[in-house]
N, C-alpha and C positions, 0 to 999 in steps of 0.2 A: 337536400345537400347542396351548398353553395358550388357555384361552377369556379373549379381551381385554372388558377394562370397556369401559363406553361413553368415559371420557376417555382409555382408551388409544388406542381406533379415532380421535378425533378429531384429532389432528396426522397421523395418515396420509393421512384425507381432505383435509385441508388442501394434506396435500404434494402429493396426487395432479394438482392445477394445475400445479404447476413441472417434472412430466416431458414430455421429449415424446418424438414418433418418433426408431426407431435412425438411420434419416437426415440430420434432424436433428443427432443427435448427433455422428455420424459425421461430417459438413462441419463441427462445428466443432471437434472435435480436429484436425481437417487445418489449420484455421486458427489455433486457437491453437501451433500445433505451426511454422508459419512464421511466425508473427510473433516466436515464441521466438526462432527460427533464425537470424531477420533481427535480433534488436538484441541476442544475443552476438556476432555477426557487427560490431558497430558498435563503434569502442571509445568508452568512453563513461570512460578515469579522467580525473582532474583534470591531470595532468600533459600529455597532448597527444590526450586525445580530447577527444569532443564532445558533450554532450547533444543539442544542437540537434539535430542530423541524426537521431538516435533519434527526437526528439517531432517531428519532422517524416514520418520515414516513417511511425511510425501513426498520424499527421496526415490523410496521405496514405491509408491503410487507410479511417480512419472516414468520408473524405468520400466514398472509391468506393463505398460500403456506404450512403449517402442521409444520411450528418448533416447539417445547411445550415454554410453556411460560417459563418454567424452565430452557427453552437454550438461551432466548433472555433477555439480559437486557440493562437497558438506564441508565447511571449513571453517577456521576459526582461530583462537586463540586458548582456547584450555577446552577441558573435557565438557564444560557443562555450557559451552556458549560458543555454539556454533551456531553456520548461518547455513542458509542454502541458496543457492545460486546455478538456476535452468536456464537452458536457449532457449526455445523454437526458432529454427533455422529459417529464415527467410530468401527471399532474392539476391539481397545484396543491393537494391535498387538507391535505398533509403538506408542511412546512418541508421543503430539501432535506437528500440524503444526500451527504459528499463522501468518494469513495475515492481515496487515496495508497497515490503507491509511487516509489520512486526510481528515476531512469535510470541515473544513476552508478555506478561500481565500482572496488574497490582494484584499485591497481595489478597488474597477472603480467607477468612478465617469462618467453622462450620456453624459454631457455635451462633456467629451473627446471620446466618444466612436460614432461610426455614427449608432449603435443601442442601445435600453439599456440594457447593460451587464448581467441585471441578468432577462432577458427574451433569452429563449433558440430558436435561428433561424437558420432553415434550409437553405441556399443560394447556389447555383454551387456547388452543391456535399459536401458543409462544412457543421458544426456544430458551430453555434457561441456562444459564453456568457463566463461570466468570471469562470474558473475551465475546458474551455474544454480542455487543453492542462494538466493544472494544480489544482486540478488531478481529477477532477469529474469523468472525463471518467473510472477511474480504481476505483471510489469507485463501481459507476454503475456497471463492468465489471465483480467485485468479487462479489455483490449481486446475480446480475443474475447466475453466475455459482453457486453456495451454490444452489439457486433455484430451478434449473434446475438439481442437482444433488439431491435432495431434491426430486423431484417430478418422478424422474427416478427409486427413492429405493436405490440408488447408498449406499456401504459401504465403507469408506474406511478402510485401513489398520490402520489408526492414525485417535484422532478427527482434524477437522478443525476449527479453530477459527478465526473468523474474529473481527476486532476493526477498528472502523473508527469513528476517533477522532478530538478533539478540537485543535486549534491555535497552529498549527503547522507554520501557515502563519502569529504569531504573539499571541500579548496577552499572559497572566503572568499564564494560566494555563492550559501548554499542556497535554492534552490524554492522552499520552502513555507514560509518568513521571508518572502523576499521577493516573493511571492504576498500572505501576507497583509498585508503593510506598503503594497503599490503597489496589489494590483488585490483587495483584503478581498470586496467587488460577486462577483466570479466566481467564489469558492469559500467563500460564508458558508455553513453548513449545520446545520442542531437536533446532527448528530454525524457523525463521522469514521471510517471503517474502514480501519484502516491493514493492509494485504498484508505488510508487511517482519516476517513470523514464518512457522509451522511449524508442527505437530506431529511428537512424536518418539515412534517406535515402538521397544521393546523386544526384541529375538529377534524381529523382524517381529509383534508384538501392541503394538497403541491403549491404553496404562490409562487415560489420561485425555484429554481433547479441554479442551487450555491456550488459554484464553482472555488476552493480555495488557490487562491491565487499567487498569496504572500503570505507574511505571518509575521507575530512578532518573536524576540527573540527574551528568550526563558533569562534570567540574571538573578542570584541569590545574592543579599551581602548581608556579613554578620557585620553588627550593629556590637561595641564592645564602652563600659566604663570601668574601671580600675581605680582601688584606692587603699590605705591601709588598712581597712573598717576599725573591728573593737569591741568589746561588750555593751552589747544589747542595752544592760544598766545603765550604760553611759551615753544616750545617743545624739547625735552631733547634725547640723546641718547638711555638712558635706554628705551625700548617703546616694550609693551606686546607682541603685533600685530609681531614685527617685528623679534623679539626673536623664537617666534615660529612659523613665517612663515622660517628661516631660518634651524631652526632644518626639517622642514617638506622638506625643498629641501634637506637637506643629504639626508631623509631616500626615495625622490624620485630618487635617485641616486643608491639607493642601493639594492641590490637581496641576498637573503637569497642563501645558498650553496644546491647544485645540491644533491640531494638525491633521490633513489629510494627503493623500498618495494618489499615485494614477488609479489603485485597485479599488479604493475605500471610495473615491470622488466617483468611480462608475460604479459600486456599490449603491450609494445613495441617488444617484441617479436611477436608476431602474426600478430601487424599492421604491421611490416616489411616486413612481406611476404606479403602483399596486395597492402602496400603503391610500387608506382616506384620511378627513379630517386633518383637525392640528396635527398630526403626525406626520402627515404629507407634505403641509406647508413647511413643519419645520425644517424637512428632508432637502429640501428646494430652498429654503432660507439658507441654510451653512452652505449651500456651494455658489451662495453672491459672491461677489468681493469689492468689498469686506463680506466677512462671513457676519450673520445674524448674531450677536452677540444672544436677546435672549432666547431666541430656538437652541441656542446651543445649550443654554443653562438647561432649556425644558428636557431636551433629549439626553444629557448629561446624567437626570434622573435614572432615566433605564440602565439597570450596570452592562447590559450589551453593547447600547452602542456608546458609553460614556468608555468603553474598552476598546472601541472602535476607532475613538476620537482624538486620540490621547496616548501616553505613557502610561501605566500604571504601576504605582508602587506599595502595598504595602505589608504590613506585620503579620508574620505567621505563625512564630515561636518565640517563648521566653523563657528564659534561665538565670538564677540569679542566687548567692548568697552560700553557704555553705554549712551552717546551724542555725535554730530554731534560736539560741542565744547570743547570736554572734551579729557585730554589723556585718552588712555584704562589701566584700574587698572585689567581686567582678558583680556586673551586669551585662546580659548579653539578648540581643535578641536576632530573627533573621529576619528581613525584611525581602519578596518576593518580589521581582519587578518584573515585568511585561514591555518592551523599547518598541515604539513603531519602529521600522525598518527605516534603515540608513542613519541610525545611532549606535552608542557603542557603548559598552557597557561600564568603561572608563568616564567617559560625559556623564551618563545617569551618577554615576559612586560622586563626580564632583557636586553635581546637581543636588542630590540628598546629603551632603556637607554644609552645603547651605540652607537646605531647608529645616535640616537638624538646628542648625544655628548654636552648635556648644562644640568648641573645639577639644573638650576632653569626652568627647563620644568619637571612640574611631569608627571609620565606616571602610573593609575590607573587601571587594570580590571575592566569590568563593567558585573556585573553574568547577568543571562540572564534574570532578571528583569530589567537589565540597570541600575543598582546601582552600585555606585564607592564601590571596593573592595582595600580596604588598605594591604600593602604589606605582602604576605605568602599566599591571597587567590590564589588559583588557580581549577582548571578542565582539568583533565585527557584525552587526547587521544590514545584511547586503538588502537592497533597494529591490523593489518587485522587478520579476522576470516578463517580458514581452508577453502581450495576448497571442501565441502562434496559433494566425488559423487554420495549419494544419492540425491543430486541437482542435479549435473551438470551430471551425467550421463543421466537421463531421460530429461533435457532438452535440452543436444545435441542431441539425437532422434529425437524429436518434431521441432528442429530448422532445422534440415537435412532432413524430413520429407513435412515442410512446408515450407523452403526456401535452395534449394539442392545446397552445395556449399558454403554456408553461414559459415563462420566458431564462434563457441561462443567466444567471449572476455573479459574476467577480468577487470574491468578499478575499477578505483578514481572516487569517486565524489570531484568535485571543492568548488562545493555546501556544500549543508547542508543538510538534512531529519533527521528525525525521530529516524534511525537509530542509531543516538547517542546515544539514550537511551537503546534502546534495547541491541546494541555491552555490553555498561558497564554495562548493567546487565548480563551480559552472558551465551544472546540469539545471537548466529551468522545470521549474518542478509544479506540479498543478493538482490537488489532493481533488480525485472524482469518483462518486460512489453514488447506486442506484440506490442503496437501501435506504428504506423513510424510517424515521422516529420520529414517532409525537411528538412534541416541542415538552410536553407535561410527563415526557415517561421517559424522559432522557437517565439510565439509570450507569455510567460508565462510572469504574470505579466504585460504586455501591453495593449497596445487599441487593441480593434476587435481580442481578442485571439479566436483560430478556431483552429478546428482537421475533417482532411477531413473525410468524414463519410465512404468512402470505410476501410480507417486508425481505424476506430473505431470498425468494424464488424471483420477486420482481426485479430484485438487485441483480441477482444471475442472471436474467435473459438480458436485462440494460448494459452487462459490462460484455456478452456476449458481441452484443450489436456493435457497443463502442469500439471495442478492441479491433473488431474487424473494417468496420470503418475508418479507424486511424490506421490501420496497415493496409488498406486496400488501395492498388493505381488507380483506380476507380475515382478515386478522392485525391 
């Protein structure tokens, strides 16, 4: 064994607070292992399940476990979209910490799945049903650690607040909007740990422990042409369908300009030193300045990091016409955009006017009720929140600790969470979760979505460790 400096040995004594007995341990993988069980078991989509019943049964958990009822509440806005919202009472030393995670889940239907989705099955070491990838496993995760901290006497230095909320995965009234719009008092906190992420393993090997950092910000606009059409018999130049199938190939021709951020620039930075080959190079070429114009072409290929790099926009849906003998008097279609942070959704809609290039295609935002927004709406994306190393200190610890050599990474989200709300209310928000997915078995939103169960136990002792290192004076 290599002889450690004294600041190597020094996060491991740190660490050595937040283990405990295998006992211990062992009662609470049994318990995060039913609680999992219990809210795949719940349907929670927007279409005819229920939040509430979710944040009511580990409602129900935290109070058999000694939380007072004056720290748990279920709240909401109608019968079927409730949120929950716990303390663990802390010192009072440190502003609090509030961790998110979503109850809700896309839709599965049984018929496509080869068990039914929202019964929770054990098989070859997985965990199956719909939310175990996405995100049941870290509503479970964070329950069980509260619990189990809860049941230890544990203080920490800040309260902990936990929220695990509504239609996130959909439906007109998300949680943690409407948390912080009506009850701000119950989940104000110095920062935010958001569960709705991952780490992904390679051939079963960690290259890096991804930190999400920022994101970008979700944007729909229907895409619209209008005309008098006419019978079919008689068909004429002008023709809805065709007008805006034309604009829609510009804008498949076309890429938003290479742009990167404080998160995405230490992104590539780090993968560079992991990544080999041309890849590496290319990684280290875009952060010259000038940036490498063709490493950028090359890496542009990957749809990862070309979503990394960039805005993306494009077509999801199309609708058009109204008989099989009629010309089409509407064409319509939605085009999906993805905005690095510190653009807006008004910029992107003018942006895609020009790259449409036909001024009888309207191009509308649709807020996130999916309502056409007439020109001047728009929605903010706010600029990456600070690296705080009261985060990332104690979790490069814990990550050096439990996976030695692993270096932590700053990334984008491509995606979307939660997070949006929290950033623009400002809470800095940092999406961190132990459990590994294959890069190749990443099944969220699909058939037969599964999270190996080894993946699920290592995530609990990881968010254990974390959690108590971020509230520890110690740190």
């Amino acid at each position: 064994m290599p002889k450690l400096s004294s600041l190597a040995v020094l996060p491991i004594l740190l660490l050595a607070g937040t283990l405990s007995n295998p006992q211990s341990d062992s009662s609470n993988k049994q318990l995060a292992h039913d609680i999992f069980k219990e809210l795949i078991e719940i349907n929670t989509t927007d279409s005819v399940g229920s939040t509430t019943v979710a944040a009511e049964a580990v409602a129900k958990r935290l109070l058999n476990a000694g939380f007072p009822q004056s720290d748990v509440a279920v709240l909401g806005p109608n019968d079927r979209k409730k949120n929950l919202v716990a303390r663990l009472r802390g010192t009072g030393a440190k502003k609090p910490v509030l961790l998110i995670g979503h109850l809700a889940v896309v839709q599965a239907k049984t018929e496509d799945w080869t068990n039914d989705p929202f019964k929770f099955v054990e098989k070859d070491g997985f965990f199956y049903g719909r939310g175990t990838q996405d995100m049941k496993n870290g509503d479970a995760i964070m329950a069980a650690t509260l619990i189990r901290m809860k049941k230890e006497g544990y203080r920490p230095d800040r309260d902990i607040i936990l929220a695990l909320t509504a239609d996130e995965e959909g439906g007109t009234f998300n949680g943690v909007e409407w948390l912080l719009k009506n009850h701000r008092d119950l989940v104000d906190a110095e920062f935010v740990l958001n569960h709705d992420t991952g780490i992904t393993t390679e051939n079963g090997k960690l290259p890096t422990f991804d930190v999400t950092a920022t994101e970008k910000l979700y944007a729909d606009y229907q895409l619209e042409v209008t005309n008098p059409g006419g019978h079919s018999s008689l068909p004429v130049p002008e023709n809805a369908i065709y007008r805006l199938a034309a604009g829609l190939g510009r804008l498949a021709q076309y890429q938003f300009p290479f742009e990167l951020n404080t998160v995405t620039r230490a992104y590539y930075e780090a993968k560079s030193k992991v990544r080999t080959g041309q890849k590496a190079a290319d990684m280290k070429a875009i952060l010259k300045t000038p940036p490498d114009q063709a490493a950028i072409a090359r890496l542009s290929k990957d749809a990862i990091d070309n979503s990394t790099m960039r805005t993306t926009c494009v077509a999801t849906r199309l609708a058009a016409g109204h008989a099989n003998n009629a010309l089409p008097q509407r064409a319509q279609a939605n085009v999906n955009c993805r905005i690095i942070p510190g653009h807006t959704s008004e910029e992107i809609r003018l942006a895609l006017i020009k790259v449409l290039a036909d001024p009888k295609i309207s191009v509308r935002w649709l807020d996130p009720s999916r309502q056409p927004q007439e020109h001047g709406s728009d929605r903010q994306s706010y600029p990456p929140p600070k690296l705080l190393p009261e985060v990332f200190k104690p979790l490069e610890q814990v990550v050096r600790a439990m996976w030695p050599g692993v270096p932590v990474v700053p990334e984008m989200s491509t995606g979307a969470t939660d997070a949006v709300y929290t950033n623009a209310a400002g809470l800095p928000t940092y999406a961190i979760a132990g459990t590994a997915i294959e890069r190749d078995d990443i099944r969220a939103h699909g058939k037969d979505e599964r999270l190996a169960a080894a993946s699920f136990y290592e995530g609990l002792d990881f968010y254990y460790r974390f959690l108590k290192a971020v509230t520890s004076t110690s740190n």
